[in-house]
C-alpha positions as CSV (number, residue, x, y, z in Angstrom):
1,X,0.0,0.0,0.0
2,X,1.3,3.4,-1.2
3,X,1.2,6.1,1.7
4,X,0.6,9.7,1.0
5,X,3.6,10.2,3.3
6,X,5.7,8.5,1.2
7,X,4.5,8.9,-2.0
8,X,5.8,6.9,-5.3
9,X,5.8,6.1,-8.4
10,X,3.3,3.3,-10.0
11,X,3.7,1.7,-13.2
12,X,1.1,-1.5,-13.1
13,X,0.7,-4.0,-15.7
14,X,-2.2,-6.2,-16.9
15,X,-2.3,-9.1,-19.5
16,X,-5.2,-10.7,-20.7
17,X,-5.1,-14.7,-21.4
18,X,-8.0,-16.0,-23.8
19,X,-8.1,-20.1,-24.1
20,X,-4.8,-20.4,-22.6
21,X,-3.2,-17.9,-24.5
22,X,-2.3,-14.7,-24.2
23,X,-4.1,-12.2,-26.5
24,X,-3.0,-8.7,-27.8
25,X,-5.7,-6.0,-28.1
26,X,-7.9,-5.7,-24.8
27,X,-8.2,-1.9,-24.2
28,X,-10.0,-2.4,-20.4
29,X,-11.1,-5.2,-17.9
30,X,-12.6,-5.1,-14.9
31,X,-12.6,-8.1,-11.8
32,X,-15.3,-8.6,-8.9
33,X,-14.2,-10.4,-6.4
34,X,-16.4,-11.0,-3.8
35,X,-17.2,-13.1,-0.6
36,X,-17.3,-16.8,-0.4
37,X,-20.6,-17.1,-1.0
38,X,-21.1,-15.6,-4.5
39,X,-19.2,-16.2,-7.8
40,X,-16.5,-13.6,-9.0
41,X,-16.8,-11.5,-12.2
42,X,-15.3,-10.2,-15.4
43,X,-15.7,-8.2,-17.8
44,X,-13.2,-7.4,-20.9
45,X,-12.7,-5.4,-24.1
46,X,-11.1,-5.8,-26.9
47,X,-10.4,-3.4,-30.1
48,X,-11.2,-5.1,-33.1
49,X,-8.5,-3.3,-35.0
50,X,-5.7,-4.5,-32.5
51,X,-6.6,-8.2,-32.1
52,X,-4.0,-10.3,-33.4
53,X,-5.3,-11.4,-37.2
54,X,-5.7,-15.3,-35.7
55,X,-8.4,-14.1,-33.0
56,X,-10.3,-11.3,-34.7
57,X,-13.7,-10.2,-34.7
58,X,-15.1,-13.2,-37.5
59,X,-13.2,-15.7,-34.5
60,X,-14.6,-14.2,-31.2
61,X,-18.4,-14.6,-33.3
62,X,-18.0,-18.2,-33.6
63,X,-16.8,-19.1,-30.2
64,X,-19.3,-21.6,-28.4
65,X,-17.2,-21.8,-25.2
66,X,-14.4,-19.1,-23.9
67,X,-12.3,-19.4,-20.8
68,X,-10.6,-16.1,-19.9
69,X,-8.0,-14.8,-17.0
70,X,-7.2,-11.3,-16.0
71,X,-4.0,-11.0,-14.9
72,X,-2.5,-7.2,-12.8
73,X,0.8,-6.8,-10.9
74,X,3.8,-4.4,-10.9
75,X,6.3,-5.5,-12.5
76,X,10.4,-5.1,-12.0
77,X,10.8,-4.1,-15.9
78,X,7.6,-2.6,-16.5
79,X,8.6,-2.4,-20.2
80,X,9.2,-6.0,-20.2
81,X,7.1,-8.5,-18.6
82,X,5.0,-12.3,-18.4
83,X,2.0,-13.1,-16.9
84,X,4.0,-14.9,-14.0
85,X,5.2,-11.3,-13.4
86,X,1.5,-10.5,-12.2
87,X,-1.0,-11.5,-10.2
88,X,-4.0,-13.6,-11.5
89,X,-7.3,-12.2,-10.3
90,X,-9.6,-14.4,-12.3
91,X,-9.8,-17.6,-14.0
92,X,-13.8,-17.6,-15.6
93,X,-15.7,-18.9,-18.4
94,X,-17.6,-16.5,-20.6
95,X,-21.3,-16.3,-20.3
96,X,-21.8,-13.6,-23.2
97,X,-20.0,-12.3,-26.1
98,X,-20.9,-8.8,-27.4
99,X,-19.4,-6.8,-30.4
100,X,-20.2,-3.3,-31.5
101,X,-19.3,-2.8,-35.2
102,X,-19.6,0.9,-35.1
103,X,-17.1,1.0,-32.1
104,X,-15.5,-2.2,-33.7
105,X,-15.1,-3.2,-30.2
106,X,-15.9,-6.9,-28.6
107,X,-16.6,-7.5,-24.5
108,X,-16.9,-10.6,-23.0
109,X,-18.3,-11.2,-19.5
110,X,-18.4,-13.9,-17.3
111,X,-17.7,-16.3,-14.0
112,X,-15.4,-18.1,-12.4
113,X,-15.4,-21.6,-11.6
114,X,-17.6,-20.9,-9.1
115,X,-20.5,-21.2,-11.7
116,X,-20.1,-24.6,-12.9
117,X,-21.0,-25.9,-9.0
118,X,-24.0,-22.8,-8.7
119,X,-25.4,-24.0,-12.2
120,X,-25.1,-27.8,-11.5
121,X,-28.2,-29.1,-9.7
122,X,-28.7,-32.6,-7.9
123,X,-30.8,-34.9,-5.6
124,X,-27.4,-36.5,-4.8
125,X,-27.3,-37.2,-0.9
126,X,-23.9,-39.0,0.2
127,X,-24.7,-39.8,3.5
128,X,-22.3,-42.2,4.0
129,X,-19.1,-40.0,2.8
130,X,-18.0,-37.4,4.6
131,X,-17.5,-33.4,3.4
132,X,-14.1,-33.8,2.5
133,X,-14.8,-36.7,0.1
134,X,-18.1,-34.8,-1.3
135,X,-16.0,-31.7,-1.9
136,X,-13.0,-33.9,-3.8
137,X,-15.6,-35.7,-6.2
138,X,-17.3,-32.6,-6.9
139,X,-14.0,-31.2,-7.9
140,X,-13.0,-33.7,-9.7
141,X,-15.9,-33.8,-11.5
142,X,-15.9,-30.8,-13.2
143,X,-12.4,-31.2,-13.7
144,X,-11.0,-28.6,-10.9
145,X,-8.0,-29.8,-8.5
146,X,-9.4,-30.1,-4.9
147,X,-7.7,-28.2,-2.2
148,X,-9.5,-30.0,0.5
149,X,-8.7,-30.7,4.6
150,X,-9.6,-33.9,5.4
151,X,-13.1,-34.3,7.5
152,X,-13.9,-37.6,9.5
153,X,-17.8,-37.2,9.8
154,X,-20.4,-38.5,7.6
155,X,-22.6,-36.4,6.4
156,X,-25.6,-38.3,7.4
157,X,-24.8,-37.2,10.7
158,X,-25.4,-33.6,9.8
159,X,-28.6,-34.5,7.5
160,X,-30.2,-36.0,11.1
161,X,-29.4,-33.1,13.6
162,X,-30.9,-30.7,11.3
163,X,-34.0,-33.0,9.6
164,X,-32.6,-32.3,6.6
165,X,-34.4,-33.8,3.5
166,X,-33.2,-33.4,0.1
167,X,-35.8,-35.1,-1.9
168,X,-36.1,-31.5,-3.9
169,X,-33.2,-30.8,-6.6
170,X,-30.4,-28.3,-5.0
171,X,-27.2,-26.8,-6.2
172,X,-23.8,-28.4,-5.7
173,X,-23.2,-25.0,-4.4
174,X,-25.4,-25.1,-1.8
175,X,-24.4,-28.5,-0.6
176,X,-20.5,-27.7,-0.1
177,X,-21.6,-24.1,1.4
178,X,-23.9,-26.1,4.2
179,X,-21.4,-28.6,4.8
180,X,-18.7,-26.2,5.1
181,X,-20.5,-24.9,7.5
182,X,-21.1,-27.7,9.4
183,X,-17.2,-28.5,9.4
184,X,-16.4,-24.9,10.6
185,X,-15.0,-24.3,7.2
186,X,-15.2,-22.2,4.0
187,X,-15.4,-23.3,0.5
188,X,-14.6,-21.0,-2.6
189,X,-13.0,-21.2,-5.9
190,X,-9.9,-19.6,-7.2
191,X,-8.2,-20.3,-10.8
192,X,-9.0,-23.8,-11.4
193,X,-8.7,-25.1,-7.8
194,X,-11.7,-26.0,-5.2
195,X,-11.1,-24.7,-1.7
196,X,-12.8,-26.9,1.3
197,X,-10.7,-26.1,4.5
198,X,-10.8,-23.4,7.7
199,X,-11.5,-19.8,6.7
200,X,-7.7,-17.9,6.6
201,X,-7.3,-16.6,10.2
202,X,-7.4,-12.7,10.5
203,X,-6.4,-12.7,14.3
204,X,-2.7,-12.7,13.4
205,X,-3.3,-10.4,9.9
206,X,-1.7,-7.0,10.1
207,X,-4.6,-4.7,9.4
208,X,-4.8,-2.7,5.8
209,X,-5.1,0.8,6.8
210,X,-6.8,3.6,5.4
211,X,-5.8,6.7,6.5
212,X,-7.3,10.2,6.5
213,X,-6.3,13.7,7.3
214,X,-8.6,16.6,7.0
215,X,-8.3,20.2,5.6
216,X,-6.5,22.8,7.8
217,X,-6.0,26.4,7.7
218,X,-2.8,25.6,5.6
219,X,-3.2,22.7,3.5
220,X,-6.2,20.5,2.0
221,X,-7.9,17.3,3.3
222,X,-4.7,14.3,2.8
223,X,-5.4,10.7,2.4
224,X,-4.0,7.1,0.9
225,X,-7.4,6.6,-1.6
226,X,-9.1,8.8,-3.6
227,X,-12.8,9.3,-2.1
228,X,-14.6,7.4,0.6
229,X,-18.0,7.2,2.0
230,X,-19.5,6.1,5.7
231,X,-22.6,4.8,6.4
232,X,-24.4,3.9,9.5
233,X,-27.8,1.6,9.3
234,X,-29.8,2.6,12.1
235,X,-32.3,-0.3,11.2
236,X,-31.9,-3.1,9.6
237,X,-34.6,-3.3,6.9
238,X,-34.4,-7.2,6.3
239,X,-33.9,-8.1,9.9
240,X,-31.1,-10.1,10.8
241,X,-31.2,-14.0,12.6
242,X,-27.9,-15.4,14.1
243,X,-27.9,-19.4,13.9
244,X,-25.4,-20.7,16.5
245,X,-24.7,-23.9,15.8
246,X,-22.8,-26.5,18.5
247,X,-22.1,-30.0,19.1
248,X,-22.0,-30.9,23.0
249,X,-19.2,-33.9,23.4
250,X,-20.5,-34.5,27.0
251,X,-24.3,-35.2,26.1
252,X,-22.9,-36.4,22.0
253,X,-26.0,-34.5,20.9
254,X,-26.2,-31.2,18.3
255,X,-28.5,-28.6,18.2
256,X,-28.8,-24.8,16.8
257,X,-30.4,-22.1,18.2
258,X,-31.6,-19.6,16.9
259,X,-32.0,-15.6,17.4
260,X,-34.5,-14.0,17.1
261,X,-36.7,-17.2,16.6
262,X,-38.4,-15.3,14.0
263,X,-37.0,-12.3,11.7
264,X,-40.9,-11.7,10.7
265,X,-42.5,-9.4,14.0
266,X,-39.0,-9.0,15.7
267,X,-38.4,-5.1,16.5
268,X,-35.2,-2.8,16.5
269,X,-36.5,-0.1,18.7
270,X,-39.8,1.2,17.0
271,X,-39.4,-0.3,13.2
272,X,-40.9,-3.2,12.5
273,X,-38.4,-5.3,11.1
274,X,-39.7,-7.1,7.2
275,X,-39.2,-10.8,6.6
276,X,-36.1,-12.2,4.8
277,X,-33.3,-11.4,6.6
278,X,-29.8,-12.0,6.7
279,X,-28.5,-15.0,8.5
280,X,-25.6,-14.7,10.2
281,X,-24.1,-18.5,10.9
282,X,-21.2,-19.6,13.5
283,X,-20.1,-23.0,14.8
284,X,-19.5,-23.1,19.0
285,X,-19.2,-26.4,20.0
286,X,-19.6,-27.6,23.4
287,X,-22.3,-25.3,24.7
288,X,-25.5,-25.5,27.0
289,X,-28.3,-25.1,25.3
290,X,-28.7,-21.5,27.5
291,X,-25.2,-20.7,26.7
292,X,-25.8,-20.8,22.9
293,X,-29.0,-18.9,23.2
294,X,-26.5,-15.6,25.1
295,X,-24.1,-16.3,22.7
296,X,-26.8,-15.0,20.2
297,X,-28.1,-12.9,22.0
298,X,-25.1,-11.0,22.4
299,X,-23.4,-11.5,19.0
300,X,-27.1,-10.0,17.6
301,X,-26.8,-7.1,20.0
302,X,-22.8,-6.5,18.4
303,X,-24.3,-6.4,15.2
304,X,-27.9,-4.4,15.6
305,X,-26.0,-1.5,16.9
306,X,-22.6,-1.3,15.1
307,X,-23.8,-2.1,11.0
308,X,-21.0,0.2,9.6
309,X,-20.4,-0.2,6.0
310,X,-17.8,2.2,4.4
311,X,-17.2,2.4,0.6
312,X,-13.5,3.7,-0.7
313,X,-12.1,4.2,-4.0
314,X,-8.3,4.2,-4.3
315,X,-5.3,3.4,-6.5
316,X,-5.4,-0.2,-7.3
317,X,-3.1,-2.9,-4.9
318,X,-2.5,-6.5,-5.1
319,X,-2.0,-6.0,-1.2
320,X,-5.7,-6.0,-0.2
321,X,-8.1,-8.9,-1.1
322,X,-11.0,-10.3,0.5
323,X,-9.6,-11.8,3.1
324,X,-7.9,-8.9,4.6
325,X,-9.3,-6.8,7.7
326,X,-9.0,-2.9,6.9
327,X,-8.6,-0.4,9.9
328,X,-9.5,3.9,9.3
329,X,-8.3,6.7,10.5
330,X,-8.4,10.5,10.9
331,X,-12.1,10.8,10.6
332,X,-12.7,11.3,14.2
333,X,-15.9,9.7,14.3
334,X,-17.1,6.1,15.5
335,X,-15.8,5.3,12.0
336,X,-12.5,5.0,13.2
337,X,-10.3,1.9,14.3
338,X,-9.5,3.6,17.8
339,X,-9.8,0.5,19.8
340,X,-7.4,-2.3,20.8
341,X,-8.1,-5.8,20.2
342,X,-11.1,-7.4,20.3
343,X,-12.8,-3.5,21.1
344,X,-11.3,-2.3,17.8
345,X,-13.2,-1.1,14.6
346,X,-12.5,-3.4,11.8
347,X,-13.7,-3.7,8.1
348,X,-14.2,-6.5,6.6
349,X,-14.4,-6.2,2.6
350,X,-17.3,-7.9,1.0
351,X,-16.4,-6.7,-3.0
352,X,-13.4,-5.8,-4.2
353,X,-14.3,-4.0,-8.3
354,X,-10.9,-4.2,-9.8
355,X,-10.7,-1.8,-13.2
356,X,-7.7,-2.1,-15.1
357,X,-7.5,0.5,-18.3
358,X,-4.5,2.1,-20.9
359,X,-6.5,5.4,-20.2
360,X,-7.0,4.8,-16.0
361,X,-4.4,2.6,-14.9
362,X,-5.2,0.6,-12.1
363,X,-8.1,1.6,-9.5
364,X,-10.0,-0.3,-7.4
365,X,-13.7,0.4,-5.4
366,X,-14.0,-1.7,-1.9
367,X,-17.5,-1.9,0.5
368,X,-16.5,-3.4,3.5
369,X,-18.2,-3.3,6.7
370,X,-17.3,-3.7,10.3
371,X,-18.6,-7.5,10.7
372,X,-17.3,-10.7,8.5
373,X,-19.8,-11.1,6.0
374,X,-20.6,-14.5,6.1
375,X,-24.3,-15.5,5.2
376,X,-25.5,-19.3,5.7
377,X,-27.1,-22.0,3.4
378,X,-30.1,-24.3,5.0
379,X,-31.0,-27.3,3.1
């Protein structure tokens, strides 16, 4: 991260890979990466008149299939470079193909792998493999390598603590999300790999931090990103539910709890909070039924009154991902990271837009807000 105190130069680099291959031409891309629940992005152009003579317009109108990945780094030799010199943000497949002959310009847009397990349904049950096993075949099947931790339970296990039934046709996406969850873990795609394994630990991450300084009487308003915004919901117009879910050794029984019981007639002061909520989703094992319930309670309570969402637009970095926890500064409002520990105000982002242009350069748009944004998936 570049700091205003110490500013330098930037010369970033982007290369575009089409098939394998990489491919002259592309004028702009743009990446969305987003939270483990949701597929990532793209979108590229192309200039008709600069795509190599192989790969022109009359070839990007027959395509049936496309894979493309967006690469963006910094270089050493910015005049001289390979992909492996940059970071790969995105390994999709292409859902549409669009050309403009008056602009003579083609875009493509698309997913990643993520997709093919979203748009792949099944009655499939498994109950006598465990999550780690489901997770490798899926991958395998659809022909990405699995990166998966080992699990010892079968699943069947997990379809009778919570009555599941899956007699109705459901996503492979939603069956590796709800048995992630039951394992404690997360499950996401990058490039060509599947992900099954603990979420990457934050405790121990050295914060990304934002910093601002406003105007004085000498100088202007200073800061390491372009613009930002802060917002402060003080309702939540969906409602929110937290779902504990723990597994008592002592008593070998499981159970969930959840709080409110209802996100239909609960209310946040005087506003009646609407149906279809958020569910916010953790794994405690080895509590009391009562002890579950205050764990909700309280974690509900933590996030009722502190929904802080801030949205920043700043010079693009390879430092800061989805998986990084951002700290602010400066503002001197509740905005800003001013605690210690487990009291301080963190953000967590929840979509990164990457835009990378020979016009631009390299900027990036991040909402985060002050709560990991994980969601849950009931079957």
């Amino acid at each position: 991260m570049t700091s205003f105190l110490t500013p330098t130069g930037r010369q970033p680099r982007g290369a575009v890979k089409v098939n394998g291959e990489l491919i002259t031409g592309w004028i702009e891309f743009e990446v969305d990466n987003s939270t483990f629940y949701t597929a990532d992005t793209f979108r590229c152009t192309f200039a008709g008149a600069a795509l190599p003579t192989d790969r022109n317009v009359i070839w990007f109108s027959q395509q049936q299939d496309m894979f493309v990945e967006l690469f963006i780094g910094f270089p050493q030799n910015p005049a001289q470079f390979t992909a492996s010199d940059l970071k790969s943000w995105i390994y999709g497949q292409v859902d549409h193909i669009e050309i403009d002959p008056v602009t003579n310009t083609i875009s493509v847009d698309g997913r990643d792998l993520t997709r093919v397990f979203i748009d792949a349904k099944t009655t499939e049950k498994w109950p006598n493999q465990t999550s780690s096993q489901i997770a490798t075949a899926l991958a395998k099947k659809h022909s990405l390598t699995p990166v998966v931790t080992a699990t010892t339970t079968r699943v069947g296990k997990y379809y009778e603590i919570d009555h599941v039934h899956m007699d109705d046709e459901r996503s492979e996406w939603d069956i590796l999300n709800y048995l992630a969850d039951q394992e404690g873990f997360k499950v996401w795609v990058r490039g060509q790999s599947l992900y099954f394994q603990a979420p990457p630990d934050t405790s121990a991450t050295t914060p990304y931090q934002l910093v601002w300084q406003p105007s004085t009487t000498s100088a202007g308003p200073r800061a390491n990103f372009e613009s930002f915004k802060l917002k402060r919901a003080l309702t939540i117009s969906r409602g929110i539910q937290v779902k504990i879910r723990s597994w008592n050794k002592k008593f070998a029984k499981g159970f969930t709890v959840n709080y409110p019981s209802s996100t239909k007639t609960i209310k946040v002061g005087q506003s009646q909070v609407g149906a279809g909520g958020t569910i916010y989703s953790r794994r405690v094992d080895n509590l009391t039924q009562d002890q579950a319930l205050q764990y909700a309670q309280k974690w509900y309570q933590q996030l009722v009154a502190h929904e802080m969402v801030m949205e920043v637009t700043m010079p693009g970095d390879n430092a800061l991902d989805t998986t990084s926890i951002v700290t602010l500064s400066g503002t001197g409002t509740a905005f800003d990271s001013t605690g210690t520990g487990t009291d301080q105000q963190v953000y967590y982002p929840d979509n990164i837009n990457r835009r990378m242009t020979f016009d631009g350069g390299y900027e990036m748009t991040v909402s985060m807000k002050n709560h990991s944004p994980d969601s849950t998936v009931t079957l």
